[in-house]
One Martini backbone bead per residue (centre of mass of N, CA, C, O) as a GRO file, in nm:
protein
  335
    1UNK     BB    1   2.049   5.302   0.481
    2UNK     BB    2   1.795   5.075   0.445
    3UNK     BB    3   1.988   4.857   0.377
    4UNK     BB    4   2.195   4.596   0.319
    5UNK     BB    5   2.473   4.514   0.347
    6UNK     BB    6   2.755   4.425   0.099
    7UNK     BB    7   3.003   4.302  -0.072
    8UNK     BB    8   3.056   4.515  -0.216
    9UNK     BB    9   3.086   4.769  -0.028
   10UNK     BB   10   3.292   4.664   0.071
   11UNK     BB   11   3.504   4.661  -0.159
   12UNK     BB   12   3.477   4.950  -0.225
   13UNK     BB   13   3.590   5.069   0.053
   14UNK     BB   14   3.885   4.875   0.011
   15UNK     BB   15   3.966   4.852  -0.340
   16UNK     BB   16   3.818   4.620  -0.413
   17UNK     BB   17   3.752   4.311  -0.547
   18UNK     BB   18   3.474   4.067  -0.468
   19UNK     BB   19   3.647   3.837  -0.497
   20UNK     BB   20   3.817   3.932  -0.287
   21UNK     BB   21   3.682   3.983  -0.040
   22UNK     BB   22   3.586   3.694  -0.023
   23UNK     BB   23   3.873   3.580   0.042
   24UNK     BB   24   3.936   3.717   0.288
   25UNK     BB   25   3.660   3.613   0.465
   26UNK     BB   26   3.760   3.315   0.394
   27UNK     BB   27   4.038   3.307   0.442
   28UNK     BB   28   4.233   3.294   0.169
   29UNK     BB   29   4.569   3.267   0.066
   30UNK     BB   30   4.536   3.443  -0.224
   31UNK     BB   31   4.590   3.699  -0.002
   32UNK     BB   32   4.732   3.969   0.118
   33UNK     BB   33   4.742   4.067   0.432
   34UNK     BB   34   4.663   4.366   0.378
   35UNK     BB   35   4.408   4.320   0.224
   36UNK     BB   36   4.275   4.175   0.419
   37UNK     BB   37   4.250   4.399   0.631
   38UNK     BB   38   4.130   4.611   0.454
   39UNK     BB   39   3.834   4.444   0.426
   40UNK     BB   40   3.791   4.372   0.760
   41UNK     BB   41   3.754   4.684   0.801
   42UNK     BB   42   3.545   4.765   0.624
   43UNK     BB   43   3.339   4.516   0.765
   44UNK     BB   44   3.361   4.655   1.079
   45UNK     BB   45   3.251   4.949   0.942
   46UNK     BB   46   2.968   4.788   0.821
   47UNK     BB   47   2.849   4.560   0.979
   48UNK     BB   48   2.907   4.287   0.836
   49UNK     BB   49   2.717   4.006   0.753
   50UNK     BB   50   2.792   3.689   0.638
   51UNK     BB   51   2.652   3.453   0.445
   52UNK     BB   52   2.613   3.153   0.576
   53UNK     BB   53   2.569   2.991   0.331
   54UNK     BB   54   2.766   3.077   0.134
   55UNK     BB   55   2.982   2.986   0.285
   56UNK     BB   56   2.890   2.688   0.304
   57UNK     BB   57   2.913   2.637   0.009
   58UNK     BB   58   3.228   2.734  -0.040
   59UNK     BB   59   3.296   2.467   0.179
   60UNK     BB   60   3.032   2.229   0.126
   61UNK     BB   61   2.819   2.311   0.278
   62UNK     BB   62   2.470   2.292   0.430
   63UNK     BB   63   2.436   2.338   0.786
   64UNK     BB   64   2.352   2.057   0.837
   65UNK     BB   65   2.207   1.806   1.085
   66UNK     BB   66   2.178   1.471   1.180
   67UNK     BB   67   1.927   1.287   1.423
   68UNK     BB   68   1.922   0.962   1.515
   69UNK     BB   69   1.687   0.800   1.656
   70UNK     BB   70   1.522   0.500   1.829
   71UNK     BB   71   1.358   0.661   2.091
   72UNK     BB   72   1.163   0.970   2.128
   73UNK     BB   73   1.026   0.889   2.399
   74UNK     BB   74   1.240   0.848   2.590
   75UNK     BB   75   1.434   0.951   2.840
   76UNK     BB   76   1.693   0.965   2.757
   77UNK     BB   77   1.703   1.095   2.450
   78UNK     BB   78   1.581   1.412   2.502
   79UNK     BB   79   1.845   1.545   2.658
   80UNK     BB   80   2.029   1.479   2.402
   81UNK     BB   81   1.933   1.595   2.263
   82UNK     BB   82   1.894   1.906   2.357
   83UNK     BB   83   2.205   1.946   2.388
   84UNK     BB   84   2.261   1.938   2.065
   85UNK     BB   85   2.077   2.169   1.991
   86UNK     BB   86   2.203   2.392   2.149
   87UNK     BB   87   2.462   2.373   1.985
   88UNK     BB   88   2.393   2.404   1.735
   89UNK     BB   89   2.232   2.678   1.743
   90UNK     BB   90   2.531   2.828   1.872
   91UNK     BB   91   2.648   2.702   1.526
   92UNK     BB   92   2.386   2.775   1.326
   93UNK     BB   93   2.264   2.531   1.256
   94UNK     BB   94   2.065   2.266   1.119
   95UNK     BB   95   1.817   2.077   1.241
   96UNK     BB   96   1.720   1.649   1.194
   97UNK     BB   97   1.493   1.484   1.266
   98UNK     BB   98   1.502   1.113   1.330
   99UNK     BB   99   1.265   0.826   1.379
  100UNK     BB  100   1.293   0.503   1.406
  101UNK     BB  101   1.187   0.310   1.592
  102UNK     BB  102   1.352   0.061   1.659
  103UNK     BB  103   1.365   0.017   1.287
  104UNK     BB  104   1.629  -0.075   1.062
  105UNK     BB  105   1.478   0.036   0.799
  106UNK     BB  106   1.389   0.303   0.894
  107UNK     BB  107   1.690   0.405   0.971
  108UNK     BB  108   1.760   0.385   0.642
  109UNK     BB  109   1.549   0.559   0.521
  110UNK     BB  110   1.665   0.831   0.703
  111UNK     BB  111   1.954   0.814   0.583
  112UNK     BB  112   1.896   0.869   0.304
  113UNK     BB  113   1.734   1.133   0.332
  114UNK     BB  114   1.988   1.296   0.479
  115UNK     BB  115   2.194   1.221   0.236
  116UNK     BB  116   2.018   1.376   0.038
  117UNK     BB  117   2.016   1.666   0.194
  118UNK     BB  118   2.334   1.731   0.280
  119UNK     BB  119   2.479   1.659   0.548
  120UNK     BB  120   2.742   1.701   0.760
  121UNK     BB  121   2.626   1.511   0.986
  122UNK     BB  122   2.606   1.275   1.269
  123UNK     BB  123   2.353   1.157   1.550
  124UNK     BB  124   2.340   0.871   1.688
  125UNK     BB  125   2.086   0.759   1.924
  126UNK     BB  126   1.990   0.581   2.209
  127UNK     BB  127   1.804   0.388   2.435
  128UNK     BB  128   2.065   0.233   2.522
  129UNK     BB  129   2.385   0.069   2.664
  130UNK     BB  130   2.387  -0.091   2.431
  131UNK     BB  131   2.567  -0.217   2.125
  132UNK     BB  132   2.503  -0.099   1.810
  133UNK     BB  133   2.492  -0.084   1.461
  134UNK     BB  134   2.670  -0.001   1.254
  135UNK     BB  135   2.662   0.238   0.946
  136UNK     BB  136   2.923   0.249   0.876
  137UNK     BB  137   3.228   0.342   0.663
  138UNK     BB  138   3.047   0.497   0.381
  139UNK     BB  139   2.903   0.786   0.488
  140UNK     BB  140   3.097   1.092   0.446
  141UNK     BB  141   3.008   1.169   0.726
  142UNK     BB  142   3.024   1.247   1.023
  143UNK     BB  143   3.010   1.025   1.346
  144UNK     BB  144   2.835   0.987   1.621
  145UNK     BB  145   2.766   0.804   1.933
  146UNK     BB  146   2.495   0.801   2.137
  147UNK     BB  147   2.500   0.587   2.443
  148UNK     BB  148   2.484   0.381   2.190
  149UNK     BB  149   2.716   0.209   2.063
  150UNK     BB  150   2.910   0.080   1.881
  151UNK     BB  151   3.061  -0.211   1.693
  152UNK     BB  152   3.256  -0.013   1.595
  153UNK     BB  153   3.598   0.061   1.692
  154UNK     BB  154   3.591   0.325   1.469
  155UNK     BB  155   3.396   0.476   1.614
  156UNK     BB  156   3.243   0.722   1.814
  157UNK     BB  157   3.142   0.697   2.127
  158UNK     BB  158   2.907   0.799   2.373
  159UNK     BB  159   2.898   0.729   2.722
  160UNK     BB  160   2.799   0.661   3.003
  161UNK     BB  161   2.924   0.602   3.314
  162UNK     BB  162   2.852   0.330   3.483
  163UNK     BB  163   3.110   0.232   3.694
  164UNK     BB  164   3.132   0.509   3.789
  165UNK     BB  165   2.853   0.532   3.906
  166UNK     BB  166   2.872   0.306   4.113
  167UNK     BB  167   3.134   0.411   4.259
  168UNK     BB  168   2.984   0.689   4.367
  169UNK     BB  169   2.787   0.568   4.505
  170UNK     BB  170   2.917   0.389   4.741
  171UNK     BB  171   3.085   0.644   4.819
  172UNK     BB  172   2.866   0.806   4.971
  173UNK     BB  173   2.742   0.562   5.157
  174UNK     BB  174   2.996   0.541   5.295
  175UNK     BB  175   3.034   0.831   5.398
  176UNK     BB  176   2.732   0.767   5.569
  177UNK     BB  177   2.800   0.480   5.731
  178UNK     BB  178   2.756   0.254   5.504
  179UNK     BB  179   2.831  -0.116   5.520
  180UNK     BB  180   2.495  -0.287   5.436
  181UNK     BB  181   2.433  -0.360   5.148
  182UNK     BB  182   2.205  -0.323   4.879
  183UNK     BB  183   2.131  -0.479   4.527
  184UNK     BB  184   1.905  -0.349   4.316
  185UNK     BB  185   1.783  -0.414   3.960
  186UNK     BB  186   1.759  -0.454   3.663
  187UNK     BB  187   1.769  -0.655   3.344
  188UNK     BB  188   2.071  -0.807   3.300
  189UNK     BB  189   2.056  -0.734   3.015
  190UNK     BB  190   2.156  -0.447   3.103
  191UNK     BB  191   2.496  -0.281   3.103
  192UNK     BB  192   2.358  -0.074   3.308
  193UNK     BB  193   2.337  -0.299   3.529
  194UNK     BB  194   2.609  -0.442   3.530
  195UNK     BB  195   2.784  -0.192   3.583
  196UNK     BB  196   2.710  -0.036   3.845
  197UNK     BB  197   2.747  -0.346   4.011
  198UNK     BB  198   3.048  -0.331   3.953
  199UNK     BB  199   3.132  -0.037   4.050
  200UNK     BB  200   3.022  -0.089   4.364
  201UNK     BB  201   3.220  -0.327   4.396
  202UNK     BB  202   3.468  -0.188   4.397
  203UNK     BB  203   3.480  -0.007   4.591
  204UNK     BB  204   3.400  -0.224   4.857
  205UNK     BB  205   3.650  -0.373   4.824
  206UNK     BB  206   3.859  -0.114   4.905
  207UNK     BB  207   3.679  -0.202   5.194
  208UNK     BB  208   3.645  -0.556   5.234
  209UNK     BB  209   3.359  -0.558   5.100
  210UNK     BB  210   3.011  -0.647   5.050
  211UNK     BB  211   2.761  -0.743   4.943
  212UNK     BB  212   2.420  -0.808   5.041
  213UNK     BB  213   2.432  -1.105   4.875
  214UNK     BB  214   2.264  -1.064   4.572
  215UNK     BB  215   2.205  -0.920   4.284
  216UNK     BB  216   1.864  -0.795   4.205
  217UNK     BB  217   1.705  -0.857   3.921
  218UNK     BB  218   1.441  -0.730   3.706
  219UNK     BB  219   1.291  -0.462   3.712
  220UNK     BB  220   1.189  -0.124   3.599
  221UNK     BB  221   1.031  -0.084   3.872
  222UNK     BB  222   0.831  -0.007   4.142
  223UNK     BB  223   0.759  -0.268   4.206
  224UNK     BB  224   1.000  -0.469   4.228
  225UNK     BB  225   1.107  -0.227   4.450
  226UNK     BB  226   0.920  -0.369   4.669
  227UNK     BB  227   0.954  -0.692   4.651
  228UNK     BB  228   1.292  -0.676   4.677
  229UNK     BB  229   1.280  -0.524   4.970
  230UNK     BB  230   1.143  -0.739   5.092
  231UNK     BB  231   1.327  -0.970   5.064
  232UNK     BB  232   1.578  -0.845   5.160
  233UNK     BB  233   1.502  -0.815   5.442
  234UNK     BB  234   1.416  -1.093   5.533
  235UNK     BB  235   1.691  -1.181   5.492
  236UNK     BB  236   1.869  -0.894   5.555
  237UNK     BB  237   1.791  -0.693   5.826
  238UNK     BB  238   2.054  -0.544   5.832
  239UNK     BB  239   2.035  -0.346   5.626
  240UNK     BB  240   2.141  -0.008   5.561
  241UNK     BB  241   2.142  -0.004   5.220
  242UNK     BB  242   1.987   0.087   4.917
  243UNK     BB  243   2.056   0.028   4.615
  244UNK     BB  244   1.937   0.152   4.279
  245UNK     BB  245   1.912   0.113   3.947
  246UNK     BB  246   1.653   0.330   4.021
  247UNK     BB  247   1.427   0.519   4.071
  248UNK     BB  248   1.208   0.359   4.083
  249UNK     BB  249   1.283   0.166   4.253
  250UNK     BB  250   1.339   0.329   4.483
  251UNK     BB  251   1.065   0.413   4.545
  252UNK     BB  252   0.962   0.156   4.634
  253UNK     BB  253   1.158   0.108   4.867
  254UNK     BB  254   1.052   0.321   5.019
  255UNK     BB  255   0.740   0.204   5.063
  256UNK     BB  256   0.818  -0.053   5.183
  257UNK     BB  257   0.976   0.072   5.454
  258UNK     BB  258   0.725   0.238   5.530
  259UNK     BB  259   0.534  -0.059   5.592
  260UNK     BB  260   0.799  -0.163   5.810
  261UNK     BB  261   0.920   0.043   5.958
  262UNK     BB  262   1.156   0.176   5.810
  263UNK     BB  263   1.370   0.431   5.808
  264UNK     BB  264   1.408   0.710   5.651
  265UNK     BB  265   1.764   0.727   5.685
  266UNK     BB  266   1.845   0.614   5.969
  267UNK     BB  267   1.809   0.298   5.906
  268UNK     BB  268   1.771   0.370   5.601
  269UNK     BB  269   1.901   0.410   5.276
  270UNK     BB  270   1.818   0.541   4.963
  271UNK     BB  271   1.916   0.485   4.613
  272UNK     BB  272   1.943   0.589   4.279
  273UNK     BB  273   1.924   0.651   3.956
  274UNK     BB  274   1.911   0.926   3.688
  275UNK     BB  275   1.733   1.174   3.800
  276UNK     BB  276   1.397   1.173   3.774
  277UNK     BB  277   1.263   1.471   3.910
  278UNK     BB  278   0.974   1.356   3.928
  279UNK     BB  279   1.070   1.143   4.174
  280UNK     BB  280   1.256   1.257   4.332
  281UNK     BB  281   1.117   1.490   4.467
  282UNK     BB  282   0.837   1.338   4.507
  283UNK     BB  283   0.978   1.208   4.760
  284UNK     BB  284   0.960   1.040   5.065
  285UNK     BB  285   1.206   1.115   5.060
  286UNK     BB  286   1.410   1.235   4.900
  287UNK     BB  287   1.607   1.145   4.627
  288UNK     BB  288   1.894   1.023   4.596
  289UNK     BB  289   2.116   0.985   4.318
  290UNK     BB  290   2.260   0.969   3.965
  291UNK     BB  291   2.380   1.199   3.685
  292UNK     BB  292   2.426   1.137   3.353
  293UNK     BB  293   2.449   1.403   3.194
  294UNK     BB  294   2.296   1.404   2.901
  295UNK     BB  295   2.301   1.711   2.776
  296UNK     BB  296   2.619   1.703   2.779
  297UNK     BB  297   2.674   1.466   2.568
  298UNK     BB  298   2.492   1.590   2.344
  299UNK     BB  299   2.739   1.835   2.316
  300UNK     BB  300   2.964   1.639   2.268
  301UNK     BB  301   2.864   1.554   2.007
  302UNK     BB  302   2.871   1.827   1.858
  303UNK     BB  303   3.151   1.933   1.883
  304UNK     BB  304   3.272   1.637   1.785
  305UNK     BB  305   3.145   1.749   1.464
  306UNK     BB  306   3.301   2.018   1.431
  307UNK     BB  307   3.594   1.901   1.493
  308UNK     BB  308   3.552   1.695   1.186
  309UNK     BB  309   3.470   1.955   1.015
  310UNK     BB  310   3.796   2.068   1.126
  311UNK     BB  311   3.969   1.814   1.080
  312UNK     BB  312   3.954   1.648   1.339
  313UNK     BB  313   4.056   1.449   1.563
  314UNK     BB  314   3.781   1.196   1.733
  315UNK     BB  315   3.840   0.934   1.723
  316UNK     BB  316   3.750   0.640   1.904
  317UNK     BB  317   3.541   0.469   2.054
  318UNK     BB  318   3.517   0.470   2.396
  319UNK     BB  319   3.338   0.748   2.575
  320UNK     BB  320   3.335   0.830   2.865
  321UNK     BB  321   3.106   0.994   3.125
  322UNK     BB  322   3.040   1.160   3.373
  323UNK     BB  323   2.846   1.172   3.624
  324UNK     BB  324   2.652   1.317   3.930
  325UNK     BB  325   2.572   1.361   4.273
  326UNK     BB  326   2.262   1.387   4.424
  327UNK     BB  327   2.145   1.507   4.723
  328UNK     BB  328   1.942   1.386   4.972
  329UNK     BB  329   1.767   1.251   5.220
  330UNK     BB  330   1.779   0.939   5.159
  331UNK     BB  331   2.131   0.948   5.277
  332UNK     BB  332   2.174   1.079   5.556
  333UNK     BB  333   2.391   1.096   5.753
  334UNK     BB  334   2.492   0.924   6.042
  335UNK     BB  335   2.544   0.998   6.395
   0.00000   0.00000   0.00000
């Protein structure tokens, strides 16, 4: 009564051979149906839990999955870790995690480490949303890229929406009464700072505006956000909301404008993206934001793994995945 029920037990139960009990256990269709039910009523009278290695060896796998990421310290990068490692813990998974430091050697020794442990899939990681080289396509095993896109569209990668962030944004603007918007954003080079700028571009148009002035690109950072603020103001006073790249911007922005005395939000509303709580909670006023929703991508890549690995098409190319708007103190309608 005080050891653990066995495979044995079932079979004894059901009146059939250990290898019987096995295959109807596994699905095997090798099996007739009365006696697979017979099997199962017998395992779920003693309460039987199959041993998930045993099953996995059965089917060719090793219950492992790797993680490879770009940059593990990455602001970005560890909610999408964790909304896998959720996916993966609630289907019994163990996960691999391995830190490129985005160096392309380092990444490739810990490929080859992954795949010498006999991993089932892989969720290749990016620190941005730029393209990066694809992992190639003999790899052996289910690959996902999430974040940072692969170049090769064959491969499946999972992206935020950054033109629909754009576009969510302006949206939002727009109907708390704000029609001279201006628009900070960061590095030129970064596809995250040129989608938004699009996707804010294209909704405003919908609307027969325009930005006030050009794109002001520059770095991610709350200087910037000072400084260019600053620039903005002087040159159109008129400026009724600043759009802002990055949370990081809009703290800067909030700062600007109560230096010149522009209230927030009466006179000017100030919006930033990615959510990162930290910033965006502790602003005075708190700051409406755009949440691209990382933890949630983290999680399609991993179900996007799982049905890889049950034989299922998952698709090919960037697929776009929608952010969310969280609205705080920042942005209140005017009235």
């Amino acid at each position: 009564m005080n050891r653990a029920v066995t495979l044995t037990d079932v079979a004894r139960l059901a009146g059939v051979s250990v290898a019987t009990a096995s295959k109807a256990l596994n699905g095997r269709d090798q099996v007739k149906d009365s006696t697979r039910a017979r099997v199962q009523e017998a395992a779920a009278r003693l309460s039987f839990s199959p041993n998930r290695l045993a099953r996995g060896l059965l089917a060719g796998r090793s219950g492992t999955v790797g993680l490879l990421t770009s940059d593990l310290e990455g602001r970005f990068v560890i909610p999408i870790l964790m909304g896998a490692e959720d996916a993966f813990g609630s289907g019994q998974v163990n996960v691999f995690l391995c830190d490129a430091r985005g160096d392309a050697i380092r990444e490739r020794y810990h490929l080859r480490a992954l795949l010498g442990r006999r991993v089932d899939g892989l969720i290749v990681v990016g620190r941005q949303t730029d393209p990066r080289p694809s992992l190639g396509r003999d790899i052996g095993v289910p690959v996902v890229y999430a974040y940072a896109p692969s170049d090769d569209p064959a491969d499946l990668s999972l992206v935020p929406d950054n033109v629909g962030a754009g576009r969510l944004a302006a949206e939002h603007l727009l109907a708390c009464g704000r029609r001279r918007i201006g628009h900070i954003s960061g590095e030129h080079a970064y596809a995250a700072a040129r989608d938004r700028a699009q996707g804010a571009k294209e909704r405003l148009a919908q609307e027969g505006l325009e930005l006030v002035g050009d794109v002001m690109y520059g770095e991610w950072s709350e200087r910037w956000g000072r400084d260019a603020t600053a620039m903005l103001l002087a040159q159109h006073p008129e400026v009724d909301a600043i759009l802002c790249g990055s949370d990081q911007i809009a703290r800067g922005a909030l700062d600007t404008a109560r230096d010149l005395h522009r209230t927030v939000p009466d006179e000017i509303a100030v919006m930033g993206f990615d959510n990162w709580e930290v910033l965006t909670t502790n602003a005075r006023p708190e700051l409406t934001s755009i949440d691209a929703n990382l933890q949630h991508l983290g999680r399609t890549a991993a179900q996007r793994v799982f049905a890889a690995l049950e034989g299922m098409d998952i698709g090919s190319g960037e697929q776009a995945l929608p952010g969310r708007l969280v609205i705080r103190g920042s942005t209140v309608a005017r009235r």
